[in-house]
C-alpha positions in Angstrom: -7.8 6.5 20.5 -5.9 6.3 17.3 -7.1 2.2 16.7 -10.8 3.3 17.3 -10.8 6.6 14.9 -9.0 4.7 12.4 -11.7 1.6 12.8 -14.9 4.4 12.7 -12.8 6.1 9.5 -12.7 2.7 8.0 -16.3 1.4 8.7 -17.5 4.7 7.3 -15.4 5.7 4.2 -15.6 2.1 3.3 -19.5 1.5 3.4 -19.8 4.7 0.4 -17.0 3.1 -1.3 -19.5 -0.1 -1.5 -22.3 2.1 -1.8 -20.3 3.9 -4.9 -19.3 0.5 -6.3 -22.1 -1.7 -6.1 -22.4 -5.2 -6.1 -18.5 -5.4 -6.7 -17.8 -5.3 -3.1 -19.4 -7.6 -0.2 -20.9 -5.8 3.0 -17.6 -4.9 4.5 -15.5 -5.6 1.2 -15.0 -1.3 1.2 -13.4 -1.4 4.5 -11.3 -4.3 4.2 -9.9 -3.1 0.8 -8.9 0.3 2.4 -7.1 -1.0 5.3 -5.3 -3.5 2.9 -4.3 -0.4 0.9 -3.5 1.6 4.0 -1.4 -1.1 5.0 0.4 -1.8 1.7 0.9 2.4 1.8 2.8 2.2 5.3 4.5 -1.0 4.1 5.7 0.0 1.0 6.9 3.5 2.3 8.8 1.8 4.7 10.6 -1.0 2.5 11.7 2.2 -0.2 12.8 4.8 2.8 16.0 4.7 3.0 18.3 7.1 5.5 20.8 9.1 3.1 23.2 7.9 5.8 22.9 4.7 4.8 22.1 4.6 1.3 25.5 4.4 -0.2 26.2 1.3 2.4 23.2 -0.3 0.9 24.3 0.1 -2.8 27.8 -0.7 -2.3 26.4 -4.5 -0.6 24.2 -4.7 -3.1 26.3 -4.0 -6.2 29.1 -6.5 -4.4 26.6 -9.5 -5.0 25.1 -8.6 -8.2 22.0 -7.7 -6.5 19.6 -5.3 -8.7 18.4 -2.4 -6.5 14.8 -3.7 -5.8 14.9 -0.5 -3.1 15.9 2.3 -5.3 12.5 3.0 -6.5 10.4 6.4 -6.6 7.3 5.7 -4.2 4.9 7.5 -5.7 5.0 5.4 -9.2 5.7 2.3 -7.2 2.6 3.4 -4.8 0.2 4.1 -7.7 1.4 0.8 -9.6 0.7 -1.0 -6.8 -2.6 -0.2 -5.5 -4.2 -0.4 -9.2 -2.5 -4.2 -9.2 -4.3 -4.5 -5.4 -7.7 -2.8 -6.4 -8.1 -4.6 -9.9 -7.6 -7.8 -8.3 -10.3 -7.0 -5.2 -13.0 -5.8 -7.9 -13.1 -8.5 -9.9 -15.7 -10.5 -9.9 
C-alpha cells in the first residue's frame, strides 16, 4: 500500500511541478526529481543520526585517526544545502 500511494503521490505532485516549471523538466522529469530528493532526505537523515549512546564512541575513533567529523552536522542546513546543489543541477538546461 505504502509503494503504490507513494508512486500515485509522485506521478501527481510531480506532473504540477512540470507544469509549474515548464520546459525545464521532461514528461516525468517532476517525478523523478522528487523521489531523488525524497531519497537523498531519508539518506542524508540517516548518515547524520546518530544514537547519543553512541556518539561519544564515534568521536573518540574519529579524533584517534585525525578524522574530521563529516557526521557532526546540523541536518536541516546540510538538507537545505543539499537539495539546492540537487535541484540547480536537474534544472539546468
Amino acid at each position: 500500500g505504502f509503494k503504490i500511494q507513494l508512486t500515485q503521490g509522485l506521478a501527481l505532485a510531480g506532473a504540477q511541478l512540470e507544469q509549474h516549471l515548464g520546459k525545464l523538466l521532461p514528461v516525468g522529469g517532476g517525478a523523478d526529481l522528487l523521489r531523488r530528493t525524497w531519497a537523498l532526505t531519508l539518506g542524508l537523515w540517516q548518515s547524520l543520526d546518530c544514537p547519543p549512546a553512541i556518539k561519544p564512541q564515534l568521536v573518540a575513533s574519529l579524533d584517534a585517526r585525525g578524522t574530521p567529523h563529516v557526521l557532526e552536522r546540523d541536518f536541516t542546513a546540510e538538507l537545505g544545502s543539499t537539495v539546492r546543489q540537487l535541484w540547480r543541477g536537474a534544472l539546468l538546461p
